[in-house]
C-alpha positions as CSV (number, residue, x, y, z in Angstrom):
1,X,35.0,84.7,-207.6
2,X,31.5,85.3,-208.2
3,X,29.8,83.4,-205.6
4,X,26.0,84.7,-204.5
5,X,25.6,86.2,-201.4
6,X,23.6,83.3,-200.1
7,X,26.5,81.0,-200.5
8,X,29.1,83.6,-199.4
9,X,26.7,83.8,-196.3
10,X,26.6,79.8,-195.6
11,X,30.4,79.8,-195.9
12,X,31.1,82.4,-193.5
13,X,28.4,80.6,-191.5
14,X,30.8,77.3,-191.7
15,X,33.6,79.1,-190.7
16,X,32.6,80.5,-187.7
17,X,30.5,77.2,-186.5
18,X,34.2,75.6,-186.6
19,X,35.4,78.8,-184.4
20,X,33.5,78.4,-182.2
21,X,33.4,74.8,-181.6
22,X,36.9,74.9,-181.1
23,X,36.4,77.4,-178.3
24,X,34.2,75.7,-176.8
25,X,36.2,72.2,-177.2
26,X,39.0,74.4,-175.6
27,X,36.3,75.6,-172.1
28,X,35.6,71.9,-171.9
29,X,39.1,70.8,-172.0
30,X,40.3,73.6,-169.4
31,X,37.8,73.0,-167.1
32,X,38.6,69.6,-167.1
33,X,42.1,70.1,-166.6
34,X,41.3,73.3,-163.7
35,X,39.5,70.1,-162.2
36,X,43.0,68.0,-162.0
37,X,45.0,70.5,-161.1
38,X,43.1,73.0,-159.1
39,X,46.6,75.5,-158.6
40,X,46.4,76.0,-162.3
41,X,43.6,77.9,-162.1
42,X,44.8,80.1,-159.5
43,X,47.3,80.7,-162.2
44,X,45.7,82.0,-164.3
45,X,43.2,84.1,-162.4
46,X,46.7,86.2,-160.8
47,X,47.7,86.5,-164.2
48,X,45.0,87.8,-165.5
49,X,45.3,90.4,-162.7
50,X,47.8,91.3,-164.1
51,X,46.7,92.5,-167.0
52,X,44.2,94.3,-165.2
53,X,46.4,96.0,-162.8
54,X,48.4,97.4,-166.2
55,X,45.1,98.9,-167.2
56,X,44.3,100.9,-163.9
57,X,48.4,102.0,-163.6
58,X,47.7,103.5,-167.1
59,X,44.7,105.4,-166.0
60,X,46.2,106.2,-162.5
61,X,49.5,108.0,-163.8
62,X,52.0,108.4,-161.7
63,X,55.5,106.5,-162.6
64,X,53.8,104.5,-165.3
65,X,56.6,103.3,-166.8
66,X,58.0,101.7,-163.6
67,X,54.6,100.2,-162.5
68,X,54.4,98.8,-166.1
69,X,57.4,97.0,-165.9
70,X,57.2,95.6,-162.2
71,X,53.6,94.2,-163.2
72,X,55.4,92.6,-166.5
73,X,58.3,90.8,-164.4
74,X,55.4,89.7,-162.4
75,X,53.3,88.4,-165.0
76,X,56.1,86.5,-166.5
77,X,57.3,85.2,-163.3
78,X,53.7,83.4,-163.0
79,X,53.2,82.8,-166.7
80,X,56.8,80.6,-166.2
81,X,55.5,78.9,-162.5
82,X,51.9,78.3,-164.2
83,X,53.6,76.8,-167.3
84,X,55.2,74.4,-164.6
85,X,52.4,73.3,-162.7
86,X,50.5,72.2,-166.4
87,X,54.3,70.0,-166.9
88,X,53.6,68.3,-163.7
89,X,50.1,67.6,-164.1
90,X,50.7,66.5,-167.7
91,X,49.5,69.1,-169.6
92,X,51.1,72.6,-171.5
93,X,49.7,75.7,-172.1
94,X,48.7,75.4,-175.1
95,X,46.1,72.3,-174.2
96,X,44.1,75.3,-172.9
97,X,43.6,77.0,-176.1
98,X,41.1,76.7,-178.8
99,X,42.4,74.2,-181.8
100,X,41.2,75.9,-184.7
101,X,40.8,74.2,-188.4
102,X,43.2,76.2,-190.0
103,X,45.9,77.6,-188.2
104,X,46.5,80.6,-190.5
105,X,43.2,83.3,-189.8
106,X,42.3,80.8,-186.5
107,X,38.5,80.5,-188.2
108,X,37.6,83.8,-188.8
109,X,38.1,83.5,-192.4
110,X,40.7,86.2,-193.2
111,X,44.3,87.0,-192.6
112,X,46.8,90.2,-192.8
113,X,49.1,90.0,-195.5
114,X,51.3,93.3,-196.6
115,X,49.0,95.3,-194.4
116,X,46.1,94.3,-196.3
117,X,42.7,91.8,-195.3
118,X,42.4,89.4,-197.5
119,X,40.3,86.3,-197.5
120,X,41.7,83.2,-196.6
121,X,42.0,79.9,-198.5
122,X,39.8,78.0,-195.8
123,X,36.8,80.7,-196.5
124,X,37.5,80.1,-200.3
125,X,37.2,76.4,-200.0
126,X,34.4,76.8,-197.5
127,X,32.7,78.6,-200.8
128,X,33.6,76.1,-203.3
129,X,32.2,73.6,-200.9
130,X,29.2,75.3,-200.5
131,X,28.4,75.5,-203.8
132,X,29.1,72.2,-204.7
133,X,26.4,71.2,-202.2
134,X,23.9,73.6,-204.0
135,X,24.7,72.4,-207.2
136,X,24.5,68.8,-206.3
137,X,20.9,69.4,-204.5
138,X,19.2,67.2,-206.7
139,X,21.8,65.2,-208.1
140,X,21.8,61.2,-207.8
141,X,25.4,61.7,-205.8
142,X,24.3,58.8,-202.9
143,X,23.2,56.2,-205.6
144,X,26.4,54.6,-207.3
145,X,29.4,52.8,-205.5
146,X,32.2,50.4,-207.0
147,X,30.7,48.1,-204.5
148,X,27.3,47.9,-206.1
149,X,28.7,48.0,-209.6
150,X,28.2,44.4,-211.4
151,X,30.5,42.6,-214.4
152,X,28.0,39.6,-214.3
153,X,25.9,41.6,-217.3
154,X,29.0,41.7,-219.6
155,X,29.6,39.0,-221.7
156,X,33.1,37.4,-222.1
157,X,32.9,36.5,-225.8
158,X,35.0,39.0,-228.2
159,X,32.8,40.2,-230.4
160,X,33.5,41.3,-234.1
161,X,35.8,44.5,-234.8
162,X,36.3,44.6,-230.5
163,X,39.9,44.1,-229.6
164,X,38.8,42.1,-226.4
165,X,35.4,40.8,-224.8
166,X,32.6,43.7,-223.1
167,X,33.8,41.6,-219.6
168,X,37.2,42.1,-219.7
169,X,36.9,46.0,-221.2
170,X,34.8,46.7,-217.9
171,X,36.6,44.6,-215.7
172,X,39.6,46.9,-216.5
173,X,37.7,50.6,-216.9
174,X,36.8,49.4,-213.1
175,X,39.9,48.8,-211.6
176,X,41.2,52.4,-213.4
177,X,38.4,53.8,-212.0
178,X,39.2,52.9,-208.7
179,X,42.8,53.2,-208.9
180,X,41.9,56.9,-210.0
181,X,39.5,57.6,-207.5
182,X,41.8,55.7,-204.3
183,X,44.9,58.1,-205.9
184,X,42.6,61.3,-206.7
185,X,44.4,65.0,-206.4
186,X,43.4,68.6,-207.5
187,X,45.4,67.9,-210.4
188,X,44.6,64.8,-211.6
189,X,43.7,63.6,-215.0
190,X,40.4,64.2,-217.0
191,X,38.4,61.4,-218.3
192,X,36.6,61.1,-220.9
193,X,34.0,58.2,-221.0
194,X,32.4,57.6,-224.3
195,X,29.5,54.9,-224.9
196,X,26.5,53.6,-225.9
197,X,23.3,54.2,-223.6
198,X,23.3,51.6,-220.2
199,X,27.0,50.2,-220.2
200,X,27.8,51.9,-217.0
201,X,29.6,55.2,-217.3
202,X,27.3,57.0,-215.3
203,X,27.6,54.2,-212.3
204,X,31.6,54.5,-212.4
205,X,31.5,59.0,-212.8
206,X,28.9,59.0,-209.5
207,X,31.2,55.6,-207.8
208,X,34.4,58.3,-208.5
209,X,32.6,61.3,-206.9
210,X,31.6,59.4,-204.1
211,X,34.9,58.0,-203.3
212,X,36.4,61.7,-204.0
213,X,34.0,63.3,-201.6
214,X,35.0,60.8,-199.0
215,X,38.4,62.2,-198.8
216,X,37.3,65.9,-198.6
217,X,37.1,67.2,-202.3
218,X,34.4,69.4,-203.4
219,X,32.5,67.6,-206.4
220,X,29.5,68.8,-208.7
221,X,28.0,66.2,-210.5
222,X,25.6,67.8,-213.5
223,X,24.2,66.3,-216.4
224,X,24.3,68.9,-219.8
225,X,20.9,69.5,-220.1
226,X,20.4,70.8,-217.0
227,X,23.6,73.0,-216.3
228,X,23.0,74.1,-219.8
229,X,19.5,75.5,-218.8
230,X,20.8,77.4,-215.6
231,X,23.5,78.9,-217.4
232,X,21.0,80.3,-219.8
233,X,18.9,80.7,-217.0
234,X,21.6,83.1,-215.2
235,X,22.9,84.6,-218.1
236,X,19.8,85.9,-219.9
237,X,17.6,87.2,-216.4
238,X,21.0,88.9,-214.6
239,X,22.6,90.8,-217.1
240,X,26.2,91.9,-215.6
241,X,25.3,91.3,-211.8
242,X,27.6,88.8,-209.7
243,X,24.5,86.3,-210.0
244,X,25.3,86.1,-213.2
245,X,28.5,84.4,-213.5
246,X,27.8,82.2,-209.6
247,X,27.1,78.6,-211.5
248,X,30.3,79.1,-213.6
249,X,32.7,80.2,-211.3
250,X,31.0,76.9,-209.3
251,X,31.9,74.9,-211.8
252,X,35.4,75.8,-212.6
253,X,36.5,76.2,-209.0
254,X,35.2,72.8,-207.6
255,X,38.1,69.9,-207.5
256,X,36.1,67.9,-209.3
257,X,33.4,68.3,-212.3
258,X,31.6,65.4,-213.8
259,X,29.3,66.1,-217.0
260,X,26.7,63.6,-217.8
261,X,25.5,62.6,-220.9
262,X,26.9,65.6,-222.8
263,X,25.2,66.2,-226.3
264,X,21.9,65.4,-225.2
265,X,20.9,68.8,-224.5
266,X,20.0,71.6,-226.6
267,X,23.1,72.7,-228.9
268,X,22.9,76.4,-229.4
269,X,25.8,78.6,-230.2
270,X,25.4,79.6,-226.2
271,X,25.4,75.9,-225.0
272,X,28.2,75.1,-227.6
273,X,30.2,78.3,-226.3
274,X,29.1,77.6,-221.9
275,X,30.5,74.3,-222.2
276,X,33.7,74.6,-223.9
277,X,34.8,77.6,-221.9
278,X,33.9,75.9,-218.8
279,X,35.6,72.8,-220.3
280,X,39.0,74.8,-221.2
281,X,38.8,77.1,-218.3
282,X,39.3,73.7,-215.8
283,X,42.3,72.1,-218.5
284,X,44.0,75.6,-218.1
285,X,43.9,75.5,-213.8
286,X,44.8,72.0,-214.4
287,X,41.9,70.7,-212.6
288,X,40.1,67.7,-214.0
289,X,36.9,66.8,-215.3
290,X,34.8,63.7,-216.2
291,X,32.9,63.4,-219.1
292,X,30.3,61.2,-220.4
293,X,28.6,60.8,-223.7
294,X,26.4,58.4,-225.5
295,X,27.9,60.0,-228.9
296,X,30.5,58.9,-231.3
297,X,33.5,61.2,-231.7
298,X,31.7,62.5,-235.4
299,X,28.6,62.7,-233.4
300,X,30.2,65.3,-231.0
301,X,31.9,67.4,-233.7
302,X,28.9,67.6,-235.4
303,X,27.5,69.2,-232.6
304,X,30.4,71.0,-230.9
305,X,33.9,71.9,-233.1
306,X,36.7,69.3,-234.1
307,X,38.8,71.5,-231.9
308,X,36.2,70.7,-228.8
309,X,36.4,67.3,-229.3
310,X,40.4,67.4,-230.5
311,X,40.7,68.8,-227.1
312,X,38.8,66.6,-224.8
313,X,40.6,63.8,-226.4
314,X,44.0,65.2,-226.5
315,X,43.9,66.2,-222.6
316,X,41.5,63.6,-221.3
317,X,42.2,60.0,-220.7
318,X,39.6,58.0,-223.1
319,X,38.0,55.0,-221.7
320,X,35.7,53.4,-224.1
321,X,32.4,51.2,-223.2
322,X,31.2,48.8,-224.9
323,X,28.9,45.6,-225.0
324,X,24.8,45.3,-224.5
325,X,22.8,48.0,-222.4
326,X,22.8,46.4,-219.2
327,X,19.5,48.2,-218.1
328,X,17.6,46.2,-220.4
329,X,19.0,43.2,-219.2
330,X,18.8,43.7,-215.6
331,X,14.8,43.9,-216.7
């Protein structure tokens, strides 16, 4: 992953605010339960003693190995009457420890596997989180909800060439939306949401992320203009440096991507090229994305490729908007 080392930073910054939280959770809980049952503390002062006493037999010499092993049977003598006392009063050992977020690396962010440190998932999502919170800085995430989205602006006569009215079309991209957003997975489907100008598809993308973010997911909302501009940005002022590739890797690793009004921006052979990898990159990790357009299927081939568009379409459920632009009519 080529994250920056500001947002590698803020996620190691994440990870050890929930460490220690969870130690301090765990000093609050013991000293509440050293307050109960006053004996328990006792307990665990002697053993700790213990431990102590091991130390100085090791620097004393002598018959180490004997001292050693009368201060174990000792320890575990109190560890057992200690484990006791917390039954009676309610309570285990392990109420007195910290309860950290992921019970793999404990919060610290990386684990020992085949004798090697590697990074942990938690740290990795921690990252994709992160970023998603950059890349959403200025986006209109907060705006849209299913609760605030109307039907009253979509008429209920079926109009020529449409297979059923602009009211009941809506009324059911809604509940799909929904259904997809209440039943949302790493590995759900792509949608693809193609219409004119003001019918809504922007409303129901930003109602999904919402929703999605609720339940934990990391979403980056971006219209193509301006994630076209920062990848041109990135790509043309860092050369080969890690900088370079931090907004893609972004995008591809988040759960969920929504593109906005895609073929409004400035089609080069870069843009063309940005967006399709990006596109196909997510398809092939099986992780979805949203897309909207205000173009005609022709529109985007002329633009893109037939086998850009032949993919969106062929791996992306299609929901088609149609009826009056709603904007004007709410003026």
């Amino acid at each position: 992953m080529g994250y920056s080392r500001e947002i590698q930073n803020a996620a190691m910054q994440k990870i050890e605010s929930r460490r220690k939280y969870a130690q301090q959770e765990a000093e609050i809980r013991k000293s509440k339960i050293f307050e109960e049952i006053p004996e328990a503390k006792n307990y665990e002062k002697n053993i700790s003693t213990c431990g102590v006493s091991a130390a100085r037999a090791v620097l004393n010499g002598g018959d180490v190995t004997a001292e050693l092993e009368k201060l174990r049977n000792k320890s575990l003598k109190l560890q057992e009457e200690y484990k006791t006392v917390l039954l009676k009063g309610g309570y285990t050992p392990k109420d007195l420890e910290p309860k950290y977020s992921c019970e793999k690396c404990d919060d610290t962010g990386f684990v020992e596997t085949d004798n090697k440190t590697i990074m942990c998932d938690c740290l990795k999502q921690a990252m994709v989180e992160c970023a998603c919170r950059e890349l959403n800085r200025n986006s209109p995430l907060s705006l849209c909800t299913f609760e605030d989205f109307s039907l009253e602006y979509y008429s209920k006569t079926v109009e020529e060439n449409y297979p059923r009215s602009s009211y009941e079309q809506m009324l059911n991209i809604l509940n799909f939306c929904k259904r997809y957003a209440k039943d949302f997975t790493k590995n759900a489907e792509s949608l693809f949401m193609k219409g004119k100008t003001g019918l809504g598809k922007t409303h129901l993308s930003l109602a999904i992320a919402n929703e999605v973010i609720k339940k934990g997911y990391g979403v980056i909302y971006v219209s193509a203009p301006a994630i076209v501009s920062k990848l041109e940005k990135e790509h043309f002022t860092y050369g080969n440096s890690r900088e370079k590739t931090a907004t893609e890797d972004s995008l591809i690793d988040c759960d969920l991507l929504i593109i906005d009004d895609l073929g409004t921006e400035f089609t080069t052979q870069f843009s063309t090229s940005a967006i399709y990898n990006i596109f196909n990159s997510r398809l092939l990790a099986d992780k979805p994305v949203i897309i909207n357009t205000n173009l005609t299927l022709q529109e985007l081939e002329k633009l893109y490729s037939q086998r850009f568009v032949s993919r969106i379409t062929g791996q992306a459920v299609r929901l088609d908007f149609f009826g009056k632009d709603i904007r004007i009519m709410k003026k």
